[in-house]
C-alpha positions in Angstrom: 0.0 0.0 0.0 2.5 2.5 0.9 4.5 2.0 -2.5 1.3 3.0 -3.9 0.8 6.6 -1.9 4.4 7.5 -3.0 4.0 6.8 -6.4 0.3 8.9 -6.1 2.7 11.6 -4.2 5.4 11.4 -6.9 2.6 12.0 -9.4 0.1 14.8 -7.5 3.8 16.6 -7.6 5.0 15.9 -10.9 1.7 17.3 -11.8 1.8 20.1 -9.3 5.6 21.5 -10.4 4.4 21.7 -13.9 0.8 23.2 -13.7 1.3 25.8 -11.0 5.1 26.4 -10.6 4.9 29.6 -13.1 3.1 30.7 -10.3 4.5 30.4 -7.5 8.6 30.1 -6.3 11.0 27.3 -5.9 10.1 27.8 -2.3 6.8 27.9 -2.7 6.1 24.7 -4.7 8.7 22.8 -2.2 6.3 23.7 0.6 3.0 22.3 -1.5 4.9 19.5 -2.4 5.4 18.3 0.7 2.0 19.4 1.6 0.8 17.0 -0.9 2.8 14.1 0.4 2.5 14.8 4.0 -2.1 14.4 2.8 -1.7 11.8 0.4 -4.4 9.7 0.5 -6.8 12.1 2.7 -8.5 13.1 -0.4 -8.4 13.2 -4.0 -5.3 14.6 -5.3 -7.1 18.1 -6.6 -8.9 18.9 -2.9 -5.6 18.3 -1.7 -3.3 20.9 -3.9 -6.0 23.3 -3.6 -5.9 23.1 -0.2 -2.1 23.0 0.3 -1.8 26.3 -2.3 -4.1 27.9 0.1 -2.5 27.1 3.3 1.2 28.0 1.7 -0.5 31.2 0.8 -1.5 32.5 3.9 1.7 31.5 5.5 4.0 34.4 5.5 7.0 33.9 3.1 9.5 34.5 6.3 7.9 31.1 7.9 10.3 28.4 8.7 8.1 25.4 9.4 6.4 23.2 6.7 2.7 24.2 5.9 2.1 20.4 8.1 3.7 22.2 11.4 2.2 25.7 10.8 -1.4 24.4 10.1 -1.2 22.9 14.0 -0.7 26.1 15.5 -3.7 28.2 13.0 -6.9 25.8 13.1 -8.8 29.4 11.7 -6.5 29.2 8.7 -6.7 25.2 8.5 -10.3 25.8 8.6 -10.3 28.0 5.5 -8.3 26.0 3.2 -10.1 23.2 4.2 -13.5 24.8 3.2 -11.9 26.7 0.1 -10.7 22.7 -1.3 -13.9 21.1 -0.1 -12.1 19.0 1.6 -14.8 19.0 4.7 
């Protein structure tokens, strides 16, 4: 099963870098990329870059922790993405 949620992972970011990396930085699509691996599996692959984009956009670009750590400690912002993807 796992070799399976990698291979998704490696996919949802291959598709990721090369849709939306014109819009965003290096940085930026690091940070959704490992977004997208940290939720693989938690819902389809588009609900769960929407909602990564979103949370990595309201984190400020000075932010040190991954978008996984920083979501813990802003359940309002969590909240958002989380209604802006449809995820819940």
């Amino acid at each position: 099963m796992k070799p399976a949620i990698l291979a998704t992972a490696a996919i949802a970011i291959a598709l990721f870098t090369g849709q939306a990396a014109m819009a965003q930085s290096a940085d930026d699509a690091k940070w959704v990329g490992q977004c997208l691996i940290d939720n693989a599996g938690g819902a389809a692959e588009p609900i769960v870059r929407k909602y990564c984009v979103c949370m990595n956009n309201k984190m400020s670009d000075n932010e040190t922790r991954s978008i996984t750590q920083w979501e813990k400690s802003n359940p309002a912002a969590r909240a958002a993405c989380d209604k802006e993807a449809g995820w819940r």
